[in-house]
Legacy VTK file of the C-alpha trace (Angstrom):
# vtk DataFile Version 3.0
C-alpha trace
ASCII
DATASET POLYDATA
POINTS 482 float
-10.251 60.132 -42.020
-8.229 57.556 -43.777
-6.107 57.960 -40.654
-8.671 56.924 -38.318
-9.934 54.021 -40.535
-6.525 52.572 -39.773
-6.730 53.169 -36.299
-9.887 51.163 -35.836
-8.840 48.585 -38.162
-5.867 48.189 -36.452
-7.744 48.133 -32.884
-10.214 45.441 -34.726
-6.999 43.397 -35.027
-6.084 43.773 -31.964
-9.070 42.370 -30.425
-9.375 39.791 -32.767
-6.042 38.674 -31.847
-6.641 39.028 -28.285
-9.473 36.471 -28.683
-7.951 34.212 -30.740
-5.310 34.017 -27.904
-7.744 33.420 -25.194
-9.216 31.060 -27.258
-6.158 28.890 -28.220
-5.240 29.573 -24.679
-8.386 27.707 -23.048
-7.998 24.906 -25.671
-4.375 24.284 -24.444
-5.134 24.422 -20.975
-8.210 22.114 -21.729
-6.192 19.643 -23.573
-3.570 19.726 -21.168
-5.807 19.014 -18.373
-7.163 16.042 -20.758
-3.708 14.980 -21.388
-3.070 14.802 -17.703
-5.793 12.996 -16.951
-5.281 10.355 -19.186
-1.650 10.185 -18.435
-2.391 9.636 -14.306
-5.465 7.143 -15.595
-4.882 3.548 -15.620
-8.602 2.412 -15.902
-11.779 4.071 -14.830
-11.296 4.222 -10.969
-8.402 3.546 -10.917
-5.389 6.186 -10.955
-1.583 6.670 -11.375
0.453 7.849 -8.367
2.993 10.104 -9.913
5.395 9.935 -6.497
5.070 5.652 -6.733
3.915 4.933 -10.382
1.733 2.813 -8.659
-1.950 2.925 -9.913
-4.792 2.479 -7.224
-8.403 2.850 -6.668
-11.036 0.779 -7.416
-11.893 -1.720 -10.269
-14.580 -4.127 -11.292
-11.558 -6.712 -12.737
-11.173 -4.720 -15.901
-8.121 -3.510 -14.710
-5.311 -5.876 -13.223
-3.232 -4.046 -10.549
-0.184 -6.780 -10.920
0.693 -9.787 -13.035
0.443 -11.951 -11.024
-2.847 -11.293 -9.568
-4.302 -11.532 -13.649
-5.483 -14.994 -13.186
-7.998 -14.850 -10.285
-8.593 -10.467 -11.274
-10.512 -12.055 -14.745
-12.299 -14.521 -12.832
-13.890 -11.989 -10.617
-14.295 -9.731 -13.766
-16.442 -12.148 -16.274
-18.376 -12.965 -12.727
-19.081 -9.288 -12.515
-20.156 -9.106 -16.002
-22.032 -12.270 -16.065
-23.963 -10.924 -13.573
-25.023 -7.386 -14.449
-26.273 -8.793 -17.755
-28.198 -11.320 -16.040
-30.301 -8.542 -14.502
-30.546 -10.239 -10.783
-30.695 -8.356 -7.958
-26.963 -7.563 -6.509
-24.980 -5.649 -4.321
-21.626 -4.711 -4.523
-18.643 -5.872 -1.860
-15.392 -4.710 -2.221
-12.104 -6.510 -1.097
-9.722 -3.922 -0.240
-6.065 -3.953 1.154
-2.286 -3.303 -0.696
-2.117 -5.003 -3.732
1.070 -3.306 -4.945
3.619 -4.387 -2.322
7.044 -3.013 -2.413
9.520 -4.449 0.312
8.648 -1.953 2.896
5.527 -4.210 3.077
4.600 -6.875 5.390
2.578 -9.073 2.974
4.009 -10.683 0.529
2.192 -11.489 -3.397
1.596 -14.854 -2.525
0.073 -13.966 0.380
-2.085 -11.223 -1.325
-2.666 -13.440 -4.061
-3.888 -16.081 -1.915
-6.556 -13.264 -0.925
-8.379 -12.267 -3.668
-8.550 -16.119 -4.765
-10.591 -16.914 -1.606
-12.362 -13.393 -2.151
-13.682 -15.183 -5.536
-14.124 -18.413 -4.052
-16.649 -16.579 -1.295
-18.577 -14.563 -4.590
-19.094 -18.107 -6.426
-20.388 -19.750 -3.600
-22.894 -16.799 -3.217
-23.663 -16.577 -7.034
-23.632 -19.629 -8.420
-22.351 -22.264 -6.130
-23.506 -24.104 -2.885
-24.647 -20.744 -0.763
-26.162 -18.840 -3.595
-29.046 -16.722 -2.182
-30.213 -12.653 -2.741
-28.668 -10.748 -3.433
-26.001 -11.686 -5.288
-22.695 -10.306 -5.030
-20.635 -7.848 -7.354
-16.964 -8.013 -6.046
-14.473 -4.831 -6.942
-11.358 -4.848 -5.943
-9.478 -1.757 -3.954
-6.144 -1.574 -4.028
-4.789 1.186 -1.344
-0.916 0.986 -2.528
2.402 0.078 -0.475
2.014 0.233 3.019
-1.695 1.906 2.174
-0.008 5.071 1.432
-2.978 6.222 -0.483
-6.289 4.892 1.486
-7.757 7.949 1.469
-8.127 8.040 -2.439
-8.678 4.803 -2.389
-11.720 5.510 0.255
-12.833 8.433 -1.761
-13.512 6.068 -4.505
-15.369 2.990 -2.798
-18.094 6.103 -0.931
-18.480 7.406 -4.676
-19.682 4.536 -5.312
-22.084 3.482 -2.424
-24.884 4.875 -4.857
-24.629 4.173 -8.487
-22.930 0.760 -7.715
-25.279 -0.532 -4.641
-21.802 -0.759 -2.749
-22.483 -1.847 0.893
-19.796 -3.223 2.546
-15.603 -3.607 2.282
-14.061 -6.175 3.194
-10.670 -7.336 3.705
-8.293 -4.124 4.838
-5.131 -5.035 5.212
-2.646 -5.517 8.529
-3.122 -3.718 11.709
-1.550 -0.171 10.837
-2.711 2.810 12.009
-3.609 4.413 7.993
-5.748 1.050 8.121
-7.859 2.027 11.146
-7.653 5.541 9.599
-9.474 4.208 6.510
-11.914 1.524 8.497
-13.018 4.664 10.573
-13.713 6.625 7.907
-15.786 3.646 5.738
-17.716 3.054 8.983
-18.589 6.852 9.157
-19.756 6.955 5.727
-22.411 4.287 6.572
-20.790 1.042 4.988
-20.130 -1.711 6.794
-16.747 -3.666 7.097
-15.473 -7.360 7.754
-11.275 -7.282 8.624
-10.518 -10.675 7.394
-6.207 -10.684 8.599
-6.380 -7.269 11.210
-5.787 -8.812 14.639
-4.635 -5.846 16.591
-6.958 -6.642 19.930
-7.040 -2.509 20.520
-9.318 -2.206 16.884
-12.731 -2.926 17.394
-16.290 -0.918 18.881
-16.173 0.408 15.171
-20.292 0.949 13.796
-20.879 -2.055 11.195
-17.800 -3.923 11.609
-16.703 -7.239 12.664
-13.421 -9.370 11.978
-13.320 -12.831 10.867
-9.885 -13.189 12.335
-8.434 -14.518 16.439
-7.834 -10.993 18.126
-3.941 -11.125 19.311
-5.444 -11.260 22.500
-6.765 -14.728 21.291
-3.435 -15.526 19.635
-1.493 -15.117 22.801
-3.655 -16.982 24.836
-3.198 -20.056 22.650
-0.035 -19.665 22.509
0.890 -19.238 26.320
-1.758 -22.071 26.612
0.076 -24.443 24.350
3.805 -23.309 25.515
2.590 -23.799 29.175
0.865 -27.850 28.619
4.308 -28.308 26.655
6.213 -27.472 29.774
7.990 -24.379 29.323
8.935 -23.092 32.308
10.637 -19.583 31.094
9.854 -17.183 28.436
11.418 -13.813 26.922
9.195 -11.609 24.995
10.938 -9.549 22.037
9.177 -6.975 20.202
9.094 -4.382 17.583
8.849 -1.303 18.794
8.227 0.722 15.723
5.755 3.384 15.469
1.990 2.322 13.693
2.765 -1.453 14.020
-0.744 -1.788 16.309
-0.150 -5.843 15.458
3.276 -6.269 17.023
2.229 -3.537 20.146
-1.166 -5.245 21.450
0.606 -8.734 20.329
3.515 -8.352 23.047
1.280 -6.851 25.429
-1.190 -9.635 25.346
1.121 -12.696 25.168
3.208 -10.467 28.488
-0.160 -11.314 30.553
-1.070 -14.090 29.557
1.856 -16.716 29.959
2.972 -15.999 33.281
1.336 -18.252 36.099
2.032 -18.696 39.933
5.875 -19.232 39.689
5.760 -22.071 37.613
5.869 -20.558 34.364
7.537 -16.838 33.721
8.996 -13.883 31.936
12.869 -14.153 32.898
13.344 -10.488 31.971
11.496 -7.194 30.446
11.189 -7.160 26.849
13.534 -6.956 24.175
12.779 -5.249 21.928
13.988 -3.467 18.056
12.723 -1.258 15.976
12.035 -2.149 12.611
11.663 1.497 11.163
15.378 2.217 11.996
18.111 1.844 9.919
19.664 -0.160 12.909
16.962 -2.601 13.116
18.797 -6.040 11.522
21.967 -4.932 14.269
19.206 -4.412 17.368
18.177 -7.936 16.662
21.590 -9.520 16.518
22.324 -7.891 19.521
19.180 -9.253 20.903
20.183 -13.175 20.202
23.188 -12.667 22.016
22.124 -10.996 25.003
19.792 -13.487 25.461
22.429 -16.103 26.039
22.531 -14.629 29.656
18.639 -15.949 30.386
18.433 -18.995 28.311
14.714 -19.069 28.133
12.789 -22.205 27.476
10.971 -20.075 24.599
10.935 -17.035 23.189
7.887 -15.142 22.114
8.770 -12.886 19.012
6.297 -10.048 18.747
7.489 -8.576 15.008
6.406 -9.184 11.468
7.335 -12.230 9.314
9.798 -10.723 7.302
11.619 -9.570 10.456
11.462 -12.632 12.375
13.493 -14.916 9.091
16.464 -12.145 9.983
16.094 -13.058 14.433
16.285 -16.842 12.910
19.502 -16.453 11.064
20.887 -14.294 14.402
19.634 -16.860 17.068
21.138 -19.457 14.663
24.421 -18.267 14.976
24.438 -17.818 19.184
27.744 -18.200 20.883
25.439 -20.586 23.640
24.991 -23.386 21.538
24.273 -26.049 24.018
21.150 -23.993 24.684
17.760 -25.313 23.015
15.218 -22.598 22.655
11.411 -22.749 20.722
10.264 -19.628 19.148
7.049 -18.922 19.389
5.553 -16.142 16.708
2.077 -14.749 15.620
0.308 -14.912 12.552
2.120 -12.404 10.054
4.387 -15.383 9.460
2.106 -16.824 6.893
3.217 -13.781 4.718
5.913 -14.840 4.085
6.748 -16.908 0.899
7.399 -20.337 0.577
10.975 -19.756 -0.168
11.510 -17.380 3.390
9.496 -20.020 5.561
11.646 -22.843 3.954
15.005 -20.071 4.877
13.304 -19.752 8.306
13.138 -23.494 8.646
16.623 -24.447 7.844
17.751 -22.462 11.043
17.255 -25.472 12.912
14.832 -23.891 15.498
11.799 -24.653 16.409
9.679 -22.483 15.489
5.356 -22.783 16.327
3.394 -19.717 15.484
-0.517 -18.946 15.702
-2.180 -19.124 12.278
-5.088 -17.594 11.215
-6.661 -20.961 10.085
-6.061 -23.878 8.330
-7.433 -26.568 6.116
-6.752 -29.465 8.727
-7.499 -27.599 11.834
-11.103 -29.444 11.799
-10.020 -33.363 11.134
-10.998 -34.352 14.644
-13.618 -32.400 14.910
-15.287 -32.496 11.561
-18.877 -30.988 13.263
-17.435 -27.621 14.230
-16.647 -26.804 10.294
-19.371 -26.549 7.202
-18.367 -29.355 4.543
-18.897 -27.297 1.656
-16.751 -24.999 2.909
-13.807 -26.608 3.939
-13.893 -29.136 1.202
-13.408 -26.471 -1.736
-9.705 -26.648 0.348
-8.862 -29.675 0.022
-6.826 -31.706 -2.517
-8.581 -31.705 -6.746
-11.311 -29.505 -5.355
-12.089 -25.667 -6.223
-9.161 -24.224 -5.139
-7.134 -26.635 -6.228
-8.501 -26.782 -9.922
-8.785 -22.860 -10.567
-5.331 -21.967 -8.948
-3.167 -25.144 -9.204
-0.097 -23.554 -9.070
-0.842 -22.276 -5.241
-0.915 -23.901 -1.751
-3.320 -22.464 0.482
-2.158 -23.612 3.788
-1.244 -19.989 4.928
-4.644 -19.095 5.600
-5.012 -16.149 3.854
-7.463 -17.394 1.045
-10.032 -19.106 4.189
-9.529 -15.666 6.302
-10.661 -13.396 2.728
-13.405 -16.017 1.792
-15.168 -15.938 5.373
-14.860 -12.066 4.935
-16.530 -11.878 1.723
-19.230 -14.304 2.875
-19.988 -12.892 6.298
-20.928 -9.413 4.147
-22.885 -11.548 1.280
-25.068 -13.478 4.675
-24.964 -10.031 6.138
-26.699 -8.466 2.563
-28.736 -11.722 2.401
-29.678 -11.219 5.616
-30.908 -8.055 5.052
-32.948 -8.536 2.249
-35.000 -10.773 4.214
-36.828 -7.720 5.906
-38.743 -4.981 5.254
-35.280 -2.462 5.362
-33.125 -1.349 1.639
-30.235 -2.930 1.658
-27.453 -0.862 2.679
-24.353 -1.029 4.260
-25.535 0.454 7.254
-28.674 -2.537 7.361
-25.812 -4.909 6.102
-23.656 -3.925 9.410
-26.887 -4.331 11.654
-27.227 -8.059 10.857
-23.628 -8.728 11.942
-25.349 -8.546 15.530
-27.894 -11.423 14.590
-25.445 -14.075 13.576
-25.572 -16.174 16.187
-27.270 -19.866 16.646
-28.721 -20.921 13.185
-27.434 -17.757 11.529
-24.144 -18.297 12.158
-21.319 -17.916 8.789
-20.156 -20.914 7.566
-16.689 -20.146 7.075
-14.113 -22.134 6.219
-12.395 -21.486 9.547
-15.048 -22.722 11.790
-18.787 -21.432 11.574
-19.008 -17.718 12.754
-20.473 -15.780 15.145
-19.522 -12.148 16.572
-19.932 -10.409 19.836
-21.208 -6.983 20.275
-17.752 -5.712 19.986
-17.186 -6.748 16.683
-14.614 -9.702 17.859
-15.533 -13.453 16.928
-17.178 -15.725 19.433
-15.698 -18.906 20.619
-12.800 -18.656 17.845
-10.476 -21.376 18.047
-6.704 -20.727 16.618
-4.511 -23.473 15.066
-1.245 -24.038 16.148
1.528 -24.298 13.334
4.864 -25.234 12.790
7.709 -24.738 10.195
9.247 -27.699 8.865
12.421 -27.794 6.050
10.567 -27.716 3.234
8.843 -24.305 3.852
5.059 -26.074 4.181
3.741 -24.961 7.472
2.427 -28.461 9.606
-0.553 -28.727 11.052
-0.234 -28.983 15.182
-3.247 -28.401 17.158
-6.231 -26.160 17.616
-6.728 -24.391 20.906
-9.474 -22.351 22.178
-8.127 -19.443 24.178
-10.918 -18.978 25.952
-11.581 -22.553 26.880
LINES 1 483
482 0 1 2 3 4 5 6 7 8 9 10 11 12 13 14 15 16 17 18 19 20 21 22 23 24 25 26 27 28 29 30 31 32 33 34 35 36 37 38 39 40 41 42 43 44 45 46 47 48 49 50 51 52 53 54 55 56 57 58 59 60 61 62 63 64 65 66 67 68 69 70 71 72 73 74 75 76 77 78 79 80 81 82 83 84 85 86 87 88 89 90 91 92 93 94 95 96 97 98 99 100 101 102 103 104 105 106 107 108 109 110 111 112 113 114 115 116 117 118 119 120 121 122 123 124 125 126 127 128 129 130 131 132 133 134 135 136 137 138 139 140 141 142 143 144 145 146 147 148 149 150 151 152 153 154 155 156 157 158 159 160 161 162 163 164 165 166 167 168 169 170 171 172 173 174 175 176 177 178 179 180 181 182 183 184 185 186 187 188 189 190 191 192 193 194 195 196 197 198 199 200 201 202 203 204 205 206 207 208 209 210 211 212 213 214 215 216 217 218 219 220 221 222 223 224 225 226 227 228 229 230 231 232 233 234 235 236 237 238 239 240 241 242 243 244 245 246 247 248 249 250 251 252 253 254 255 256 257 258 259 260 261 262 263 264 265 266 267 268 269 270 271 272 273 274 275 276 277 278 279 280 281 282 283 284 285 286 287 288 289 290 291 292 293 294 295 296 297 298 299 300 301 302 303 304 305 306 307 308 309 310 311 312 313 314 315 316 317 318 319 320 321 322 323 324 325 326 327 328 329 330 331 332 333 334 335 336 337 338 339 340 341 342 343 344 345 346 347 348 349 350 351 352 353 354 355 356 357 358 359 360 361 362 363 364 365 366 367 368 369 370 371 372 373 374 375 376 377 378 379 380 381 382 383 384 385 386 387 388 389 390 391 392 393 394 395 396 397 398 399 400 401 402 403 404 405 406 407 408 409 410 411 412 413 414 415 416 417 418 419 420 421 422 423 424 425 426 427 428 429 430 431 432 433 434 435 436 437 438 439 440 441 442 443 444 445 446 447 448 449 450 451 452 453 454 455 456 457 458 459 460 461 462 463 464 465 466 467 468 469 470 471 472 473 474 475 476 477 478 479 480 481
């Protein structure tokens, strides 16, 4: 017997041990999966990459995805709070696009930067300022990474959020990639609409609630053939990036290809050129490039690339064995990514060099009536802009493009409210249809209306050129379509 009352004591132990293993076992595997969790968290939403160590997702401003961006990130946050404890009526907009840029990116801080400030400028106006109306707007910022390597996660987060945060539109999304179609696609089929405020790719569009704010490239290389052609030039050669996903630099060569030729007197001396800017071999393509074309000696040449790319064709065409010939380059709007230091680089290559902007704060002094006021005048010199950020120029565009995205979603959610319908982003996207006439946006680039494809109507596009000290000038405004 005593035998057997050691057997089962010893069995007892057993167990007992057994569960005090699985025990201490769940604990460690519960506070590993809380250590985890707050080792990938940066904020709530938002969430550490462990491939980049960059942190994305969304954030109401309590969380500041760069530096630099901390400035114009607490102004949109103490808006956000100022608001929610105000208990008015408000939805929530979200400006999304990369906001941690490594140099495999085509924007550039400043030009990202310049972004979110008109973002804010567009929820003040709404709030508190001269278009303030209901309801008003909560702004959150998405950041989708470097080269929106993670827009699904990102995208994930902002549909989360369409209930418990009254989110009902996005605005904003980046370049013309393909991962940011992928991502407008998949907001659009998860009922909330979008405004693009910089994506110009002419083949995106026909997408449920979405509009752009932005010239199409189709638009952009109309003006420009337009303006090269009343300036006389008799002979063009297009070069392009050929690189895989670049929808900008594809639909931009294409466009500006059909659109400058005309009856003999103006043409394209030979096919394209073109380089591929996700090679290794790219900055050797293009130096190759400004050689060969020493054999055609166009009038102009149309560069169909990114910014960045196009300061590196510069320094090449620069340094052309043909130096008696003149050429202007003609470019598209990614160039106003690039900093004031590579536009003033760009510059001292002693080329001409015009590109199509996106807009700009002169582009209405002749023609003060085609512009709202208010709008224009929080641009100019000791106003808004100038007293909240006065450390940054905003003749790039960017800021005007991401405040008449912002505001076209606030009119749209304004709009809205106006009938019998909850706002949503699906209702929000239906009004996009009924800006026209006296419900037209009144953006800082001109007052806004949008066809059934989602493109603007009658959208004029300023004509801009580089001068030594990196500040783009003012030349013209052109209507592409006449």
């Amino acid at each position: 017997m005593p035998g057997r009352r050691i057997s089962l004591l010893a069995v007892k132990r057993a167990v007992t041990a057994a569960v005090v293993l699985a025990v201490l076992a769940g604990v460690s595997i519960v506070l590993w999966d809380w250590y985890a969790e707050r080792r990938s968290r940066c904020a709530d939403g938002v969430t550490r990459m462990e491939a980049t160590g960059e942190c994305v997702g969304v954030t109401d401003g309590s969380h500041v995805f760069e530096g630099h961006l901390k400035e114009v990130t607490e102004k949109i946050a103490a808006e956000n709070e100022k608001l929610v404890e105000s208990g008015e009526p408000y939805v929530s907009i979200a400006y999304m696009t990369s906001f941690t840029l490594r140099g495999s990116d085509s924007n550039s801080k400043e030009s990202v930067r310049h972004e979110l400030q008109g973002a804010y400028l567009a929820q003040y106006r709404g709030n508190r300022g001269d278009l303030r109306g209901v309801p008003r707007v909560r702004l959150l910022i998405a950041n989708v990474g470097s080269e929106s390597r993670y827009w699904e996660h990102t995208v994930r987060e902002l549909v989360a959020r369409k209930e418990k945060e009254r989110l009902v539109a996005v605005t904003g999304l980046g370049p013309s990639t393909t991962r940011n179609l992928a991502a407008l696609r998949e907001l659009s089929e998860q009922g909330l609409a979008t405004v693009a405020g910089a994506m110009t790719a002419t083949s995106i569009g026909d997408e449920e609630g979405f509009v752009r704010v932005a010239p199409t490239n189709r638009d952009e290389a109309r003006a420009a053939a337009r303006y090269l052609r009343r300036e006389r030039i008799a002979t063009a050669v297009v070069v392009k990036d050929a690189a895989r996903h670049n929808l900008y630099a594809e639909t931009l060569s294409e466009d500006f290809a059909a659109e400058f030729p005309r009856k003999g007197r103006h043409e394209l001396v030979t096919e394209a050129r073109t380089f591929d800017s996700s090679k290794a071999a790219w900055e050797t393509e293009l130096a190759f490039i400004a050689q060969q074309l020493c054999h055609h000696e166009p009038a102009a040449v149309y560069f169909a690339g990114r910014g960045k790319h196009l300061t590196h064709f510069l320094d090449r065409l620069a340094n052309r064995p043909c130096t008696d010939w003149n050429v202007t380059v003609m470019t598209g709007d990614d160039t106003t990514n690039l900093t004031k230091e590579q536009l003033t680089d760009a510059a001292r290559s002693g080329i001409r060099v015009l590109y199509t902007g996106l807009a700009h704060p002169d582009m209405w002094s002749d023609h003060p009536d085609r512009v709202s006021q208010p709008s224009i005048r929080a641009f100019r010199e000791g106003d808004l802009m100038d007293r909240w950020f006065p450390s940054d120029r905003h003749g790039d565009g960017q800021a005007m493009m991401a405040h008449d995205a912002v505001l076209t979603a606030a009119v749209g959610a304004q709009m809205a409210a106006g009938g019998e319908s909850e706002v949503t982003g699906e209702t929000v996207g239906t009004m996009f249809r009924q800006m026209h006439g006296e419900q037209r946006v009144p953006g800082t680039s001109g007052f806004l209306s949008f066809r059934n494809d989602g493109n603007p109507a009658e959208r004029a596009v300023p004509i801009l050129e580089l001068r030594p000290d990196g500040n783009p000038v003012f030349v013209e405004v052109v209507f592409p379509r006449g």
